[in-house]
Every structure is written in structure tokens, then in C-alpha cells.
C-alpha positions, 0 to 999 in steps of 0.5 A, a space after each residue: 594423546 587424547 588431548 591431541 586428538 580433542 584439541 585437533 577437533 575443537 581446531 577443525 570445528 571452529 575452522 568450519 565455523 569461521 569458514 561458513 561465517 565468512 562464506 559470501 551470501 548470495 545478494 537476495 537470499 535472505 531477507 533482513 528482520 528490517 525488509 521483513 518488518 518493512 513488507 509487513 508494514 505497507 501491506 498493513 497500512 495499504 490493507 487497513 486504508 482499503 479496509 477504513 475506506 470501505 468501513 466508512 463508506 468512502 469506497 466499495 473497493 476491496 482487493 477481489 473486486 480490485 480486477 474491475 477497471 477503475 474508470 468503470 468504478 468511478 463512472 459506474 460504481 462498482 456492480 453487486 448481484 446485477 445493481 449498480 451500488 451508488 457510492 455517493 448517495 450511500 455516503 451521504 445517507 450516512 453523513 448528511 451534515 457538511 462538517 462531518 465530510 469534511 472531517 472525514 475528507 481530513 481522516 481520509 488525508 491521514 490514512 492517505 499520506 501514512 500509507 504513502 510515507 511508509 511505502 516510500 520508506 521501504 523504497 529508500 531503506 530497501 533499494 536492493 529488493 525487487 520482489 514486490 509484487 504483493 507491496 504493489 498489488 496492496 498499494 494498487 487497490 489502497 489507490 482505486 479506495 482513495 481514488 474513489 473515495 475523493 470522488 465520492 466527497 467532491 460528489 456528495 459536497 457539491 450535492 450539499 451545494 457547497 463548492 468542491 473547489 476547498 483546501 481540504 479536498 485539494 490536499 486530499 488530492 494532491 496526497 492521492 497523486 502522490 501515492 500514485 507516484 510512489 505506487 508507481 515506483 514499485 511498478 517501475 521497480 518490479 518491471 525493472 527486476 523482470 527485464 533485467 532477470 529475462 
């Protein structure tokens, strides 16, 4: 009889176990290891491009700041305690010899296609995730650094009077519009999420 009972016990519990495995999840629930590792690397590689930029001298963008217009960035340079901080004049104290920007115009690149690249791979592993406002908000700000940062070498090459028409500043750009497209991706994502959830 004792048996009875514990083998009906034993029978119910994995009946509730195999019950709760194979009950459906609902879509959006629960985030895989994968998505988790996904999110962490573009907000990482976004916040390390603003972080280098800003480091080097290439941009004076930082996520607070990131609220001030970019036209007003690139056209002013961004305001400290009543100044205007002229970027390119602060670069080129810094890198007076016209190999050493072009060497960071090549650096720059890098961080720039790595940035794009691991932000496009969340996009195409992760199609189902909607939730990006973060990824977006990172990726935003990694822009305004590189967007300024090209202005700052085309600036301070040409106040070395070399031309700023070169094959490295011309891929650093078209790496920069790229990673204006793919950041406006996660726009067009995040918006398509809220329309359909309105």
C-alpha cells in the first residue's frame, strides 16, 4: 500500500513537471543567454566608440550631453560653463604631425565598422526583439562621436593644408553612414513595436 501511494506521488509530480515544460512561453517573456549577450555587446561597443572618441580627442560627446542638437555640435562644438570648446584646435594640439591623424582616421574606422557590425548581428540573430530603446539610445550617441569626430580630421587636415578629399577619410565616412543606417534600423524597429502595441 505504501508503495502505491509513493509510486502515485512519484507519477503525479512528473506529470506536473511534463505539464509545466511543455506549457507555451508567451513570445517576449524571457530573453535567451544569446539576446542577453547580444544587448550587452552593442551597448558595450557603442559606449567604448563614444568613450575612445572622447579619450582621443576626436569628439566631446558623451551620453549627457548627447540632448544638444548635433547641428549645433558640428557648427559650434559643444558648450562647457559659458565657452565654446573648440574641438579641432584641441585635436590638433594634441596631433600636429599629419601621419599620426591619419593613423587615427584609420583607428577611428575600426571602432566604427566594429560598432556597425555587432549592432547589425543583434538585428539579424534577434528579429523578434522589440525592446531596444537602450541599444538605440547607445548607438545614437556612438553616431554624434563619429559624426563629429570626421569633422574634426577633415578640419584639422586641411588646417595642415593637405586636401581632405583622401581614401581614408572617404572610408571612415562611408563606414559613419553605415552606422547611421543600421542605427536607424533600431529606430524603425522600436517604432514599428510601439504602433503595433498601441
Amino acid at each position: 500500500m505504501k508503495r502505491l501511494a509513493t509510486g502515485l506521488i512519484i507519477a503525479v509530480t512528473l506529470s506536473a513537471c511534463a505539464t509545466v515544460e511543455m506549457a507555451p512561453m508567451q513570445p517576449g517573456t524571457l530573453m535567451s543567454q544569446s539576446e542577453m549577450q547580444d544587448r550587452s555587446a552593442v551597448k558595450l561597443s557603442a559606449r567604448k566608440l563614444s568613450s575612445v572618441f572622447s579619450t582621443e580627442g576626436w569628439s566631446r560627446i558623451n551620453p549627457s550631453e548627447k540632448s544638444q542638437s548635433a547641428v549645433n555640435i558640428l557648427v559650434r562644438g559643444l558648450k562647457k560653463t559659458g565657452k565654446v570648446i573648440d574641438p579641432v584646435r584641441n585635436y590638433l594640439l594634441r596631433r600636429s604631425d599629419s601621419d599620426l591623424i591619419t593613423a587615427d582616421i584609420k583607428r577611428a574606422d575600426e571602432y566604427v565598422v566594429s560598432t556597425t557590425q555587432t549592432a547589425r548581428e543583434f538585428l539579424q540573430n534577434n528579429p523578434n526583439a522589440t525592446d531596444i530603446g537602450a541599444e538605440l539610445s547607445n548607438l545614437e550617441t556612438a553616431l554624434l562621436s563619429a559624426r563629429q569626430a570626421e569633422m574634426v580630421f577633415k578640419e584639422a587636415l586641411i588646417a595642415k593644408g593637405l586636401s581632405a578629399d583622401n581614401s581614408d577619410l572617404t572610408r571612415l565616412t562611408t563606414s559613419i553612414d553605415d552606422l547611421r543606417d543600421v542605427t536607424n534600423a533600431y529606430g524603425t524597429r522600436l517604432r514599428g513595436s510601439s504602433s503595433s502595441a498601441s
